[in-house]
Backbone as a chain_set.jsonl record, in Angstrom:
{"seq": "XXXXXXXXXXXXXXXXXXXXXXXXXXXXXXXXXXXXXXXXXXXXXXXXXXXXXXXXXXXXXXXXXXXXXXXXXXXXXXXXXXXXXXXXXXX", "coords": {"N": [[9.922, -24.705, 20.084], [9.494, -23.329, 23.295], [10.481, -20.907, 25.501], [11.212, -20.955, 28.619], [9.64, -18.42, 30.786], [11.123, -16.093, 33.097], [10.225, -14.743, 36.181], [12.198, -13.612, 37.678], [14.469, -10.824, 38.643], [16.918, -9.037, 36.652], [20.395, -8.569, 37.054], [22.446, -5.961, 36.248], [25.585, -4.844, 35.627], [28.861, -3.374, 35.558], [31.94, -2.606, 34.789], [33.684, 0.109, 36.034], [35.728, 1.283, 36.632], [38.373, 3.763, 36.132], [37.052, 5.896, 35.425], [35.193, 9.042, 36.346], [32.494, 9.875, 35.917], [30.688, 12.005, 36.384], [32.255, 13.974, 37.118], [33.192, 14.147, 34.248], [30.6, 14.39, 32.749], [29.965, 17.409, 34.256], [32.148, 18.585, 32.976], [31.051, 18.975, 30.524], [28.773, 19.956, 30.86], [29.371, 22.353, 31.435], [30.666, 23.417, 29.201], [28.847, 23.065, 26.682], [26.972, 25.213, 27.798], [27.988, 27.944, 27.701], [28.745, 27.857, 25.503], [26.032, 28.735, 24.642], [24.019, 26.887, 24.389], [21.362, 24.584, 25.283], [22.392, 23.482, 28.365], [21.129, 21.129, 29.618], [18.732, 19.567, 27.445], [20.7, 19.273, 24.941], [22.311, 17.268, 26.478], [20.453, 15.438, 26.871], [19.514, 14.733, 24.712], [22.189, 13.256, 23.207], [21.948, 11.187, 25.103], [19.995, 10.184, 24.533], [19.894, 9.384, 21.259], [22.423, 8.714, 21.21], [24.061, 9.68, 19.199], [27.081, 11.854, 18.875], [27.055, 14.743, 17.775], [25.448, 15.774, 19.399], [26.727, 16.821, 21.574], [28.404, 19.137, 21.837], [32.116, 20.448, 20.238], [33.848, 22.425, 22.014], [35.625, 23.352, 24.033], [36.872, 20.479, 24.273], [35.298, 18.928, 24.896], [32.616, 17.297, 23.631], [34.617, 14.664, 22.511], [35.293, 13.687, 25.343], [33.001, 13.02, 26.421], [32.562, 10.871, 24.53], [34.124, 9.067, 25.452], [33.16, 7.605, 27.698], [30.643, 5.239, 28.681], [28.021, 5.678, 27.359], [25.982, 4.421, 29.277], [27.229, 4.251, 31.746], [26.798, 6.886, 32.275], [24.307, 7.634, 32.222], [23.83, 6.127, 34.63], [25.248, 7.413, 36.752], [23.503, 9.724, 36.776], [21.229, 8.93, 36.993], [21.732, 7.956, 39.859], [22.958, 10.52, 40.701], [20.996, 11.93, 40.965], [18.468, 10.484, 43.024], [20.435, 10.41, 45.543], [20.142, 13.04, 46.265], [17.567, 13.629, 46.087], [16.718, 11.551, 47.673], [18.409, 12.661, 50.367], [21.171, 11.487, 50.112], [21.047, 9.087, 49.856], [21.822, 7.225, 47.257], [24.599, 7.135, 47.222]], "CA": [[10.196, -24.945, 21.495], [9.115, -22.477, 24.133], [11.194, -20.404, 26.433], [10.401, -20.642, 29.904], [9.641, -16.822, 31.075], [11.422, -16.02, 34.799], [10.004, -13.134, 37.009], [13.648, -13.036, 38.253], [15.246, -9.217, 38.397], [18.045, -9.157, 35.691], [21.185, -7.478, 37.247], [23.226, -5.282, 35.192], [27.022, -4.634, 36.32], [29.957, -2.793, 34.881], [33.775, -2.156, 35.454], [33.705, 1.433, 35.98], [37.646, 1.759, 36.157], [38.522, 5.215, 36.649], [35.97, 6.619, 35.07], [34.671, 9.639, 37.157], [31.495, 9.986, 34.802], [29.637, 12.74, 37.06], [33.317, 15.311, 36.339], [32.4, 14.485, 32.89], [28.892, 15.227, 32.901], [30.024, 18.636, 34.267], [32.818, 19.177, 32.021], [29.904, 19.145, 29.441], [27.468, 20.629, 30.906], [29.233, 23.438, 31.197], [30.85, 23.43, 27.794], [27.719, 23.648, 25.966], [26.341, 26.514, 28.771], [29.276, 28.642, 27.757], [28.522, 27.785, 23.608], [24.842, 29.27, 24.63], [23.572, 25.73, 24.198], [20.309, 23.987, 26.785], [22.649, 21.554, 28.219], [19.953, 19.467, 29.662], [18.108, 19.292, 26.46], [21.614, 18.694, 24.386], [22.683, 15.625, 26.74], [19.633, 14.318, 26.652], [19.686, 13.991, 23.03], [22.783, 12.468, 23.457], [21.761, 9.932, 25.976], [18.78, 8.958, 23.66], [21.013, 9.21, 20.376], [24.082, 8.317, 21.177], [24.65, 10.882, 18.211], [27.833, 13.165, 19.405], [27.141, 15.663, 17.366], [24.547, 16.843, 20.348], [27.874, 18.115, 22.182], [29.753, 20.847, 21.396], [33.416, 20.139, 20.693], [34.593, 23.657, 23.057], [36.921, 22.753, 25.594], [37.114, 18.788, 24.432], [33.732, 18.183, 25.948], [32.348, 15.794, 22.557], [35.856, 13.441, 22.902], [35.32, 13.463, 26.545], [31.711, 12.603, 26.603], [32.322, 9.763, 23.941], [34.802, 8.62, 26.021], [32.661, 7.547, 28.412], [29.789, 4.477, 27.971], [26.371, 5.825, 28.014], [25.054, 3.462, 30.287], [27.741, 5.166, 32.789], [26.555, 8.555, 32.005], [23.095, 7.272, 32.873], [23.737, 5.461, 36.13], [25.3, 8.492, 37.36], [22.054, 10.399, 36.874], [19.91, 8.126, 38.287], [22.628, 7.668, 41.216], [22.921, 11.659, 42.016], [19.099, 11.999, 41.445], [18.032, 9.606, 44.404], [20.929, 10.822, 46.471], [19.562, 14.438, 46.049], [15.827, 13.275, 46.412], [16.659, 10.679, 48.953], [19.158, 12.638, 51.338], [22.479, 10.844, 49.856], [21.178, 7.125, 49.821], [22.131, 7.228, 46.328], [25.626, 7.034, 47.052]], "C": [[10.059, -23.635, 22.25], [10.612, -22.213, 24.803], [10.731, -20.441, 27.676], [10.692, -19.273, 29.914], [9.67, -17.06, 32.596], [11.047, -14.54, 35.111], [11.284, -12.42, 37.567], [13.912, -11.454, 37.373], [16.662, -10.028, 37.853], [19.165, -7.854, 36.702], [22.063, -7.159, 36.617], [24.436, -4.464, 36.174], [28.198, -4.462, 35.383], [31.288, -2.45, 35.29], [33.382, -0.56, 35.355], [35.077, 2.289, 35.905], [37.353, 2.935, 36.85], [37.757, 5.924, 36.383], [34.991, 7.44, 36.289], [33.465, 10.568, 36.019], [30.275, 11.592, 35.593], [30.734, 14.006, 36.845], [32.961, 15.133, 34.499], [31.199, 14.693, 32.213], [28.58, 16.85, 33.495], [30.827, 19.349, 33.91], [31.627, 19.594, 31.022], [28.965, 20.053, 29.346], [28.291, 22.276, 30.59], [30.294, 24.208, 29.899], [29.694, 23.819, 26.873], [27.059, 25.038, 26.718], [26.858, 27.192, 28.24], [29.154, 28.676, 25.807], [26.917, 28.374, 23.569], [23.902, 27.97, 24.053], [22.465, 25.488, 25.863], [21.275, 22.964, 27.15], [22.321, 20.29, 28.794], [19.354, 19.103, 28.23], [19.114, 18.585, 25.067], [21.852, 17.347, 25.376], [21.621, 14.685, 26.408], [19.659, 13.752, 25.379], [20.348, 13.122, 22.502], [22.934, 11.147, 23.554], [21.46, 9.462, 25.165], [19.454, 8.089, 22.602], [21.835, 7.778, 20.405], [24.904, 9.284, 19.613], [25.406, 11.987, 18.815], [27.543, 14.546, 19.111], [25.489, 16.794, 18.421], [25.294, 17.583, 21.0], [28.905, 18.693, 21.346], [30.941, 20.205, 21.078], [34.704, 21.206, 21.174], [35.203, 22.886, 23.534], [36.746, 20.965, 25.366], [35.501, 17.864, 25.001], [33.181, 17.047, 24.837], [33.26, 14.351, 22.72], [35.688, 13.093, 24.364], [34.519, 12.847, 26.69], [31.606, 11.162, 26.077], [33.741, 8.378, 24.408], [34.285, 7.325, 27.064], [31.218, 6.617, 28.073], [28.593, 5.03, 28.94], [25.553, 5.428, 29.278], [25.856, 3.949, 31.931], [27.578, 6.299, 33.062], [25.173, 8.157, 32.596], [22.726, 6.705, 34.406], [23.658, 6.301, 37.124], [24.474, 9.921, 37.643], [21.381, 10.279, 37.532], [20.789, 8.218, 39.926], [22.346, 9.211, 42.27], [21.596, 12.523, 41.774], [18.532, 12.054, 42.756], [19.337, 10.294, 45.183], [20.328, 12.557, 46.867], [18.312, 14.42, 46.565], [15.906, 12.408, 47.773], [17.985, 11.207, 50.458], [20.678, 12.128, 51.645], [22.533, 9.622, 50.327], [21.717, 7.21, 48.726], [23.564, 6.642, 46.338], [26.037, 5.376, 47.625]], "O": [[10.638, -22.712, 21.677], [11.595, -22.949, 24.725], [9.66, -19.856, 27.836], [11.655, -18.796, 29.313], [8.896, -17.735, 33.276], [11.401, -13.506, 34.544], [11.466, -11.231, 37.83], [13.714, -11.073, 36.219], [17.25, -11.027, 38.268], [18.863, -6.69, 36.966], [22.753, -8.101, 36.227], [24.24, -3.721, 37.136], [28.477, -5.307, 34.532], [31.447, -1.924, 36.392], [32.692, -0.203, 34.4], [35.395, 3.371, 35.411], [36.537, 3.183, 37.738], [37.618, 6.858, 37.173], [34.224, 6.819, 37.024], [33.665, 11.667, 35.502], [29.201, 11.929, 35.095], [30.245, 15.055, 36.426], [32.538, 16.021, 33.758], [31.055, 15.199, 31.1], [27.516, 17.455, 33.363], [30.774, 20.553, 34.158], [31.443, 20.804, 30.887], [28.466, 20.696, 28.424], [27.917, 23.118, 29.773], [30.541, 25.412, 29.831], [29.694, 24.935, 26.352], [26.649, 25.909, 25.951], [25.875, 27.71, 27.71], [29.544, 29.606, 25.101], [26.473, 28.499, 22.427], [23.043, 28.247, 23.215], [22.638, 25.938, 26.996], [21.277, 21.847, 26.632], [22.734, 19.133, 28.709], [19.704, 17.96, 27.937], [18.674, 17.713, 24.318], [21.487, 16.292, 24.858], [21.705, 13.574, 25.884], [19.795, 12.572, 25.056], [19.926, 12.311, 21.677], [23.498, 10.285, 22.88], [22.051, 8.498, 24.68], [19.651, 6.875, 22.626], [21.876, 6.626, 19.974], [26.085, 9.359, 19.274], [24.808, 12.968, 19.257], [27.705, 15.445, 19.936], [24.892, 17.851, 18.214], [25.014, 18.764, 21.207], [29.822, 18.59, 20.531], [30.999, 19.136, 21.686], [35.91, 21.092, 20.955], [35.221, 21.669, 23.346], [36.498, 20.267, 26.349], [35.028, 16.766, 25.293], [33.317, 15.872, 25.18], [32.787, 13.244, 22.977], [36.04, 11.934, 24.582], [34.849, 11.764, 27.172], [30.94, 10.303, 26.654], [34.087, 7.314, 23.894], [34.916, 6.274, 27.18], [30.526, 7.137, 27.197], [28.27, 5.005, 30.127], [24.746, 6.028, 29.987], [25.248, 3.99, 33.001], [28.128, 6.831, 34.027], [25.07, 8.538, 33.762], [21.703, 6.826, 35.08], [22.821, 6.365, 38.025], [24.715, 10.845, 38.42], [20.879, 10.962, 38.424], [20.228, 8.572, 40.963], [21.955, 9.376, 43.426], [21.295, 13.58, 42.33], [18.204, 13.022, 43.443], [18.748, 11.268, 45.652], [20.232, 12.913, 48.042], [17.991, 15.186, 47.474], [15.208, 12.626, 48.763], [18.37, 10.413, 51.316], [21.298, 12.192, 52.707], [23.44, 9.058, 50.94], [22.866, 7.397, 49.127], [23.806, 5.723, 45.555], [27.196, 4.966, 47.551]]}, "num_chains": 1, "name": "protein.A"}
């Protein structure tokens, strides 16, 4: 039996709670900076991963990071990207 296939856009939506995922993306960053770590090139690994052992565990930054669901760590990228590129539509 077939599936019908829909052109419909899939929307993807999350509780975000308290989660201030952009202070923990610069707890990190500058945790690894400070361990003489790339820490664009470590998160990213991360992101891709999901293997912790790309952050450091200095100042709590690994527990912090895995605290935190990827896909929120990612939004907030894309989010203060386009606000940056676009003038603070992003937000």
């Amino acid at each position: 039996m077939d599936t019908p296939q829909s052109d419909a856009t899939m929307h993807f939506r999350y509780d975000r709670g308290a989660v201030d995922a952009g202070r923990v993306l610069l707890h990190v960053y500058r945790a690894l900076k400070e361990k003489g770590y790339d820490p664009v090139s470590q998160l990213v690994g991360y992101l891709l991963s999901g293997d912790p052992t790309y952050i450091t565990s200095h100042a709590g930054a690994r527990s912090l990071i895995r605290s935190v669901d990827r896909d929120i760590l990612l939004e907030e990228l894309v989010r203060a990207y386009v606000a940056g590129a676009a003038g603070g539509e992003g937000r």
